[in-house]
N, C-alpha and C positions, 0 to 999 in steps of 0.2 A: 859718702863712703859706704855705710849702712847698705846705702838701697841698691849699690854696685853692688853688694858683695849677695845682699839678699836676690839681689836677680840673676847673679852668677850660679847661685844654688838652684835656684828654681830651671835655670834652663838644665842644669845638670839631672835635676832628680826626671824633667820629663825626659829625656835625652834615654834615659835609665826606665822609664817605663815603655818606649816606645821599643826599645832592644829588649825589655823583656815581654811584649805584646809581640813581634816579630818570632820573637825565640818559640814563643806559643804556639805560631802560626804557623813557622817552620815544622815545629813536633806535632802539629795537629795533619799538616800536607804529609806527613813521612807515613803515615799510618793507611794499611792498602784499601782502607775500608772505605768509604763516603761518610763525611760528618759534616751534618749542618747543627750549628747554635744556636737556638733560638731566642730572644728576649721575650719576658712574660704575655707581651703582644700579641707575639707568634709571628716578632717580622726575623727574617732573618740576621744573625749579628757577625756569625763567623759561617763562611761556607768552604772546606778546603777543597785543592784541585781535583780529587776523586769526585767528589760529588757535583761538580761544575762540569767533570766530562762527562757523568752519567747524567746529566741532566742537559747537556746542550743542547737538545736536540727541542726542550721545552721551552726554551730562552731564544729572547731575540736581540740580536746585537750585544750579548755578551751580559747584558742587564742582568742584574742581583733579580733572584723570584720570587714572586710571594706563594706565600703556601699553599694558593689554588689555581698556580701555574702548574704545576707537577701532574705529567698525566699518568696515576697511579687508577689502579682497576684492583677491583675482588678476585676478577675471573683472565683465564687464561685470553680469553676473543674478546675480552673488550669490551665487556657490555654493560657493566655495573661499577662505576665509580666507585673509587675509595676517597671516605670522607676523613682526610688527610688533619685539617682542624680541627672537625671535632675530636677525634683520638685524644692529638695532645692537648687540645682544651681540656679531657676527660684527668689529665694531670695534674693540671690547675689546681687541682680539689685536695691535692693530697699534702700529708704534713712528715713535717721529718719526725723519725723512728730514734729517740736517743739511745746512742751507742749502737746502731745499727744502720746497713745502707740499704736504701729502698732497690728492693728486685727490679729491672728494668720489661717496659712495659715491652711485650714480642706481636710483634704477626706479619703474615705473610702478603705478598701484593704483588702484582705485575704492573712493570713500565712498561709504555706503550711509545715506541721512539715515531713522533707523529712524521718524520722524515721517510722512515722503512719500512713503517708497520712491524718494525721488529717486535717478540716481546719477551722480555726480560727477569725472572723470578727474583723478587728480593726478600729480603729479611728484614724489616723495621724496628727496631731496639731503641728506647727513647726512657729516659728517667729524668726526672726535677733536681735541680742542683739548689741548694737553698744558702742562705744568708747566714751566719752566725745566730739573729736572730730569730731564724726558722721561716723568713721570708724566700720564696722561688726567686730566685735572679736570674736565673738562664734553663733553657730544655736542654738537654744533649739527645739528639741523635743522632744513633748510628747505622749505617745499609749496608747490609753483606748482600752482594750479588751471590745470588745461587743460582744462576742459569747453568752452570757445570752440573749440578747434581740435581736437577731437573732432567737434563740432558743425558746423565747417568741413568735416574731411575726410568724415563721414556724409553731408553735399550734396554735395558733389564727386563720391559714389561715386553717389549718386544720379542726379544732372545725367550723369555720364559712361555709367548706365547707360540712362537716358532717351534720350540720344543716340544710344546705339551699340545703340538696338533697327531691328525688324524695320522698325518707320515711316522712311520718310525725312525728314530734319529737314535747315536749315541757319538760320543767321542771317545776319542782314547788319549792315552798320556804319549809322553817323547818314543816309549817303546812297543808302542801299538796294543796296548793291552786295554778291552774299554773300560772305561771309568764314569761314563754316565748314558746306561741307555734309559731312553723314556719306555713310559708304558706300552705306546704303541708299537713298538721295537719287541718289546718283551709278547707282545699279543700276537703279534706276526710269524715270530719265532716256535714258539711254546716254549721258550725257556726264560727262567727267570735271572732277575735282576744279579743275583748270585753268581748261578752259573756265568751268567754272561760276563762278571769283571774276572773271571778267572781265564778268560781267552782272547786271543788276540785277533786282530782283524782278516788276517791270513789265514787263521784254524776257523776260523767263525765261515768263511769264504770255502775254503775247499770242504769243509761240513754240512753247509746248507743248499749253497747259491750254485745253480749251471750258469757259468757264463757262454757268452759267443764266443771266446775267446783265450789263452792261456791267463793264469794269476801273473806269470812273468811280464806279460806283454801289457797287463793292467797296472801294474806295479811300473814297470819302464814308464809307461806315459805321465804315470801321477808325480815321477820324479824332473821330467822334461817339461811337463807342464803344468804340474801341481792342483790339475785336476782332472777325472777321470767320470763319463757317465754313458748308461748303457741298457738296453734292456736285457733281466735275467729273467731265470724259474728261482721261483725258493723254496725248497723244503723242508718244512718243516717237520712233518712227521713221513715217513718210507712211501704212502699212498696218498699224498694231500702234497699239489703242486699250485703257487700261486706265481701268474706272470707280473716283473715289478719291473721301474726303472730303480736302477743302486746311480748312488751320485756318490761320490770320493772328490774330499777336497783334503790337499796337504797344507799344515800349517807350518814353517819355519822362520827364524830368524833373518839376519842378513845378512849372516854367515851361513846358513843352510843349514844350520841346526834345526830338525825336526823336532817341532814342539808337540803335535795333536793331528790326529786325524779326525776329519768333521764327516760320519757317514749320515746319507738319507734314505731310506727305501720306500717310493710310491709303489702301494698294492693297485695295478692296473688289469687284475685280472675282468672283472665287469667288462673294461675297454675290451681287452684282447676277445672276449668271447663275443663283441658286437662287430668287432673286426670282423672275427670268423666267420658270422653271420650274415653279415653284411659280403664278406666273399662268396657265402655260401649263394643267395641272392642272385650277384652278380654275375658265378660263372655256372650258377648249376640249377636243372629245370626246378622246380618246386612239388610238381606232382609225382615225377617221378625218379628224381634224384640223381640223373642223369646229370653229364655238361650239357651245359646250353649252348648258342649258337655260337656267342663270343668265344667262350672256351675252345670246340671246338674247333674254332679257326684259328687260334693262337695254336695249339695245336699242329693244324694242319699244315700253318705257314713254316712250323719247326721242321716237322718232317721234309716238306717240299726243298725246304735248304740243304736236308740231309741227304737224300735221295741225288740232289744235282752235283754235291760236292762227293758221292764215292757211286756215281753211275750207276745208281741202281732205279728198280722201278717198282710201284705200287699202285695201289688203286681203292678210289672214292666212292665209296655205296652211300645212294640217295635213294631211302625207301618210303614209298607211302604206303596207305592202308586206304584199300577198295570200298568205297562206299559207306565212308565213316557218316561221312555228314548225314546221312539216312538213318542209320544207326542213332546219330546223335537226336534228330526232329523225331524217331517212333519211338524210342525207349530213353529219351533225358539225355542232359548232362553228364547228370553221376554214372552211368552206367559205362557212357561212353569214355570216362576217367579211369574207370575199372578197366575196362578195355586196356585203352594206352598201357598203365602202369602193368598190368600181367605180359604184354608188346613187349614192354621193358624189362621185366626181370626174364621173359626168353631170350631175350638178345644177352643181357648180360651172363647167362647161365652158358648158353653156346659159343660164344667169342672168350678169349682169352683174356686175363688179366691187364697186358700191355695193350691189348686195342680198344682203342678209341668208338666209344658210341655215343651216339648223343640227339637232346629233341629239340629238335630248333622252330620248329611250330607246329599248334594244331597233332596233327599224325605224322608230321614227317620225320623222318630221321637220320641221320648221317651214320656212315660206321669209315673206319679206315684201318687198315692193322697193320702190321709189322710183317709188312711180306717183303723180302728185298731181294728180287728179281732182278738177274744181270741182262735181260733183254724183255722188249715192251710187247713182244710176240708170248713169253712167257707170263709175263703179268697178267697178260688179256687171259690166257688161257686159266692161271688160277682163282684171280677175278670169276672169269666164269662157274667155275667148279663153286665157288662159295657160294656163290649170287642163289645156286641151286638148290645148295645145302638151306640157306640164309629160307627162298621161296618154302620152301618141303618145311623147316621145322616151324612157320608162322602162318602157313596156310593149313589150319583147321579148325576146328568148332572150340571157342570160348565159352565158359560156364559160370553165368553171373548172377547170383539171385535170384539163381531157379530159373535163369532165362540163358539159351542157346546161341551162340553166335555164332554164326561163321564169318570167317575173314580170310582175306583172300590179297597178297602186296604187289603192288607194282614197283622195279627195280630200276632207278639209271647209274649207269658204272660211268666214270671217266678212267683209266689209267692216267698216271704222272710220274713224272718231270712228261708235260704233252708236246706244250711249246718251249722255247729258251725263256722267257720273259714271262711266262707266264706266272702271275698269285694265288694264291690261298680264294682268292674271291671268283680267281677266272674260274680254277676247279669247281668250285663251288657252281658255276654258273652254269659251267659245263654239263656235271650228271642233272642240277634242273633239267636243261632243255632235251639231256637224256629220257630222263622217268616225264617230264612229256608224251615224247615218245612213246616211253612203252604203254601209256595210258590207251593207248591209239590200237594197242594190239589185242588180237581177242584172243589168243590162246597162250604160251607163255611170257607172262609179260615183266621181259630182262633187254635192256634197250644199253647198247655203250656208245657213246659221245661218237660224232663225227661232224667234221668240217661245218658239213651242209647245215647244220642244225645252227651253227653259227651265225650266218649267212640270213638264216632268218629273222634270227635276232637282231642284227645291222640294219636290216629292213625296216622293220616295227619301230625302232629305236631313230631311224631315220624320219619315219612318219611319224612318230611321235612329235621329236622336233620341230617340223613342216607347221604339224597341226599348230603348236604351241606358238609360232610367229607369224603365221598366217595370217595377211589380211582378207577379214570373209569376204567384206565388199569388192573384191578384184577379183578373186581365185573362186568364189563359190556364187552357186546359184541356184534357184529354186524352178524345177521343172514340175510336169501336171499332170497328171495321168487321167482323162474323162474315164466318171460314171455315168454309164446310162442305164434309161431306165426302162420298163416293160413295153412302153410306145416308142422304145429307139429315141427318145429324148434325153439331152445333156441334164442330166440330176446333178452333179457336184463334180468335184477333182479329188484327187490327194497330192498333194503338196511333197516332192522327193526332191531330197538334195542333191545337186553334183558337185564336184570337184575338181575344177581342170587347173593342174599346179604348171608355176612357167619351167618348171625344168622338168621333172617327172609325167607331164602330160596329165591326161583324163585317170583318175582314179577311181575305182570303185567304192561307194558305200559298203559294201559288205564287207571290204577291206577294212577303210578308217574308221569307220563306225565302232565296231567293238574295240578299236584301239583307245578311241576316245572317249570311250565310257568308262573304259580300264584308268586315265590317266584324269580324267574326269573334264579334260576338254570338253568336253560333249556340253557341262553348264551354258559355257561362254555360247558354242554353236546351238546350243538350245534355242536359247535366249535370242540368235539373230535368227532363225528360221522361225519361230514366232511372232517376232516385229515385222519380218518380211510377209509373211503368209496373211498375216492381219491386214496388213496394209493392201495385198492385192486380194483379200476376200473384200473390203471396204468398195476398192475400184470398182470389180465388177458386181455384185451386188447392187448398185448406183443403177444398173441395167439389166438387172437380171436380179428381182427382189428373192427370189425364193434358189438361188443357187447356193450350195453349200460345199464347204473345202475345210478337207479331214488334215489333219498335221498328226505324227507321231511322235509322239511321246515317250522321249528315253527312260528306263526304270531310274536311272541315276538321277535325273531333272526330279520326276513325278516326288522324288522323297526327299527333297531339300524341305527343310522345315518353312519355308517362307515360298514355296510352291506356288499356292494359289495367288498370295499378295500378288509375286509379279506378274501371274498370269494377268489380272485384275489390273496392274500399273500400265501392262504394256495394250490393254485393249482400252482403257484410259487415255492411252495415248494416242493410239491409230485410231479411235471411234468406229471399231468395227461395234456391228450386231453379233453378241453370243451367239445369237440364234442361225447365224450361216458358219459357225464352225463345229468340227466335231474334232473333239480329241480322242485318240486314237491310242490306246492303253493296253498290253502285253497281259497274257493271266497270270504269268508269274510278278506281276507288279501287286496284282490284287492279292494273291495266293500270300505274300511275306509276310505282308503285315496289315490283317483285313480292316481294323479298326481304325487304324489312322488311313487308310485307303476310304474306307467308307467317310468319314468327315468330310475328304478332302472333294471326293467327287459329290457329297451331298451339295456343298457350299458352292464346286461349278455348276450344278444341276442348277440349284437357286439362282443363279446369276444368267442362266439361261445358253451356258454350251450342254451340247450333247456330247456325251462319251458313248465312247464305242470298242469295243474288244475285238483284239487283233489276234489274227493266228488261230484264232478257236479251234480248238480240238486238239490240239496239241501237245497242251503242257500238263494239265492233269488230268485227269479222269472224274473228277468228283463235280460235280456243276450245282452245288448245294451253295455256295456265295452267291451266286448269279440270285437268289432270291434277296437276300442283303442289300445288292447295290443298286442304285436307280440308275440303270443303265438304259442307252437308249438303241444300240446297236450291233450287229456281232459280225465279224468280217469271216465267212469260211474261208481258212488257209487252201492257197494254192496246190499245195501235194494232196488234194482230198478231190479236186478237181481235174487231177490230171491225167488220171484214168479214166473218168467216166466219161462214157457210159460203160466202157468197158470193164471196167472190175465190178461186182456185184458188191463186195465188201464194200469199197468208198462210196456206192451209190447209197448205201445202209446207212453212212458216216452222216452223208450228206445231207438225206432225211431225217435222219434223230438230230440234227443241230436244227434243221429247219422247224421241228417240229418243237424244240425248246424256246426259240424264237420266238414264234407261233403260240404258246402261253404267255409270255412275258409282253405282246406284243411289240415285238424289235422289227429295228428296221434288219435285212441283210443282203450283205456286201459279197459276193465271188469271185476271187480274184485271181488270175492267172486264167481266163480263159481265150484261149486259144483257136477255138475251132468252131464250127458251124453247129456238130452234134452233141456240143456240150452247152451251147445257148438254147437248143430247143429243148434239152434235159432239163433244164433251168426253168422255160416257160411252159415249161408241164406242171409244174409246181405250182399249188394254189394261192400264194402268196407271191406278191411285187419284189422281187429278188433285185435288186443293182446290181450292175455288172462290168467287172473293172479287168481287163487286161489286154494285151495285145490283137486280138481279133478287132479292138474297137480304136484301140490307140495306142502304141509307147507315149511315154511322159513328154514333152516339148517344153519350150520357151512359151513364158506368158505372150507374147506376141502370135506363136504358132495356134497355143489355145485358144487364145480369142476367135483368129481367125479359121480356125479349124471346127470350132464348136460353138462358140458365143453367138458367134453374129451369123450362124446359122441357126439357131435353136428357135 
């Protein structure tokens, strides 16, 4: 009965501790904080649900942790473990305080949830619970999560650095009065902190700020969409403007109750002045401050709409300036800068405010003005009148640094509206092919647009095309013109191209030639009348060791930087003898640019072609290069030939070239002769003169020269 009764007791009293172990456990779960219990070990004893969920992410399958489960850090990234044992080992050591309770040990830590890489700021709080006898029987600690006020103070550091930047910022309260401007606001302003909470954003706005725009129509938007941004001017003092963007943000409730207004003002004046600059650039010349060519055609494309939509008419002056480039090679650059810019402020000083002038390259210049002629008879005729005025006040002597100029403009007019359809670029294109034109005239030189001049340009533009598609090998071909020599013997050929196209017919070189030097076709046709020339000097030379064949040389080919190389690849390639060609070189090729000229023919001379100068006498007067180059031959041009014996002058020409010759020991060439009394002129002359023109031959087919010359020689 005893042992019923004593086992009855015994299940009751554990029965009674298990309900007051639970009731613990319960009041320990209630609490929002994280509490683990530790036994003197440091295994865990009590862990409630707070602390199980901030830690599940460290546990696997729900398992109780041990204390170096816990991924606790020093640092925010993680990189320096918290020594989570030692701490509360560091406990261990301590003894209870009679009548007093031990302060609990603090510091700080980040969980690191190895699931998210989240991380989490905590608070660590841990103290010794001791025994009656002053023995430790359990740790308590406790975790307050503070990732809210982590999160708090990271905005705060944010917001305070947002405010305290370069922009000027303030707010204001629910009634628009401000209440926090920063420094930069106050520096922007010139008024300070003071002044500024005594006003409201609307008196601060119509006091400082020019908008684009009314304050009503800025205020309407910030209420429909509760922000507002824009670029202003600010004023802050009467003579001191800075250009800003203003930004307006409305702050309210959910009700629309207005709590604050959030202002920002960026100072973009630097911007705005590299803007202007950058326009400045873009539309207006640099030297002379003028529009430039874009401008002017924005410009002129305005007008041309206006002019079509109320029928009236106007007109486009395209002016150069006579013999600039001369100017520019005898007296420099700068001089001829001085020039233009004085060009320019006469025009600007005689034209009117609303007309249009401007330098779209070099000397040329555009003008257009505000004439609104109701008939094209009438335009022509005021056109005219100005063009005169325009000639007279620009045609006379410039005063530069002590040095005299005279100048002298050539004018092209178009009238417009010309055609229906016609642009801003046709105009344009139109007085070019005008002041063309007038370039052409030798007494007043005022030229207006017509048809015909069009026409020409369809042409060119045509053969341009032609050229550009052109297969050489079908449509072209290399004809021969015999040199012979003092004994009526075949000395050499010159090598001329033709061009027989399948729709256009036989074309003239002196036609497509300078087209294709202008569009620089001429490289490609270079380059195949060199391979072809090579290859038939190679032929006949095989039978004829000492015959030689001249090829001409475009200025454009001569001054490609890699000139020689391919002369060099492509006689590499046809295994011609240097020494049976001559190339055939312009004086203004030598005249541009005498140094990289002399290089270029030193290195052919060394490889063993001969060069020979073409046209001689021609192009300048000055024959002081001619000692520089290692030249081996001089061609007298045809027009010096083709009066004599009859003009006394050209027989003078003829001899002073012979006689330059004649020092230098040169070969020379006469080309265009014609007639009987001009070959025995020639062999009156005590030097072996060649001699190339029509008395002896037109040019032919390699087949005609063979059989014409070769295989009689």
């Amino acid at each position: 009965m005893n042992a019923v009764k004593l086992h009855s007791q015994l299940e009751l009293s554990l029965e009674k501790l298990r309900e007051e172990r639970e009731n613990k456990l319960d009041i320990i779960c209630s609490f929002h904080e994280a509490i683990i219990v530790f036994k003197p070990d440091l295994s865990p004893q009590i862990i409630n649900t707070q602390a199980k969920t901030l830690f599940k992410d460290c546990l696997q399958d729900g398992a109780t942790p041990s204390i170096d489960q816990l991924c606790l850090y020093k640092n925010k990234k993680s990189t320096i473990r918290f020594d989570l044992r030692g701490w509360l080992e560091s406990l261990l050591t301590l003894k209870p305080l009679h009548g007093k309770n031990l302060e609990p040990l603090e510091v700080s830590v980040w969980l690191k949830q190895p699931q998210t890489l989240q991380t989490n700021l905590l608070m660590l709080s841990a103290k010794p619970l001791f025994t009656a006898q002053g023995d430790i029987k359990n740790i308590l600690l406790v975790i307050y999560d503070r990732s809210i006020y982590a999160q708090a103070d990271e905005q705060k550091r944010l917001m305070e650095a947002a405010f305290n930047s370069f922009d000027g910022q303030f707010i204001t309260n629910e009634k628009g009065y401000i209440t926090h401007p920063n420094d930069a606001f106050c520096a922007l302003t010139a008024l300070t902190a003071e002044t500024l909470r005594s006003m409201t954003l609307t008196r601060w706005l119509e006091q400082q700020v020019t908008l684009k725009t009314t304050t009503n129509e800025l205020l309407k938007t910030l209420l429909s969409t509760r922000h507002w941004s824009g670029e202003v001017e600010l004023h802050p003092e009467p003579n001191t403007t800075f250009y800003a963007v203003l930004s307006i943000s409305l702050l309210a409730d959910e009700q629309f109750n207005i709590e604050h207004y959030v202002v920002t003002i960026q100072n973009i004046t630097d911007i705005h002045e590299a803007q202007m600059a950058i326009a400045q650039m873009a539309y207006y010349d640099e030297l002379t401050g003028l529009a430039n060519r874009r401008l002017a055609m924005e410009h002129l494309e305005l007008a041309l709409k206006h002019h079509k939509r109320h029928a009236t008419y106007a007109s486009l002056f395209f002016i150069n300036l006579d013999r600039f480039k001369n100017i520019n090679d005898a007296f420099g650059r700068k001089i001829g800068d001085v020039l233009l810019v004085q060009v320019a402020q006469s025009l600007k000083q005689f034209l009117r405010d609303e007309d249009t002038v401007a330098r779209i390259a070099g000397d040329e210049f555009l003008i257009f003005t505000q004439d609104k002629a109701t008939s094209k008879a009438q335009a022509t005729q005021n056109a005219y009148h100005l063009a005169k005025k325009i000639a007279s006040h620009l045609n006379r002597n410039y005063h530069i640094h002590e040095i005299t100029l005279n100048s002298t403009v050539c004018i092209g007019i178009t009238v417009f509206p010309f055609n229906p359809n016609d642009t801003a670029e046709d105009l344009f294109t139109y007085a070019e092919l005008a002041i063309a034109a007038a370039k052409k005239r030798t007494n007043q030189k005022i030229y207006f647009y017509e048809p015909s001049l069009s026409q020409i340009v369809v042409e060119r533009r045509t053969l341009e095309h032609a050229l550009t598609t052109a297969d050489l090998d079908k449509q072209f071909e290399l004809h021969y013109q015999v040199q012979i020599d003092s004994d009526d013997r075949t000395h050499g050929a010159e090598a001329l191209i033709r061009w027989q196209h399948p729709q256009m017919g036989s074309i003239s070189p002196g036609k497509f030639i300078p087209i294709a030097e202008e569009g620089r076709q001429i490289l490609r046709l270079g380059h195949w009348i060199m391979a072809k020339a090579f290859l038939q000097a190679k032929q006949w030379t095989e039978k004829n060791p000492d015959f030689t064949l001249s090829i001409n040389i475009s200025p454009i080919q001569f001054h490609e930087a890699d000139f020689v190389e391919q002369t060099v690849k492509t006689m590499q390639q046809t295994l011609v003898n240097p020494k049976n060609i001559t190339l055939e070189l312009t004086e203004g090729v030598l005249i541009s640019d005498t140094q990289n000229a002399l290089k270029k023919i030193e290195r052919l001379s060394e490889l063993g072609f001969k060069i020979s100068i073409d046209d001689f006498g021609t192009g300048y007067s000055s024959l002081s290069y001619l000692q520089k180059l290692p030249i081996h031959e001089l061609k007298i041009d045809q027009s010096f030939i083709f009066r004599v014996p009859e003009s006394k002058d050209d027989i003078a020409i003829v001899e002073s070239i012979i006689s330059v010759a004649r020092t230098k020991n040169l070969t020379i060439v006469a080309e265009g002769v014609e007639n009987q009394q001009q070959v025995e002129f020639l062999r009156k002359q005590p030097d072996n003169i060649l001699i190339q023109g029509y008395l002896y031959g037109h040019p032919c087919t390699a087949d005609e020269f063979e059989t014409l010359y070769l295989n009689k020689r």
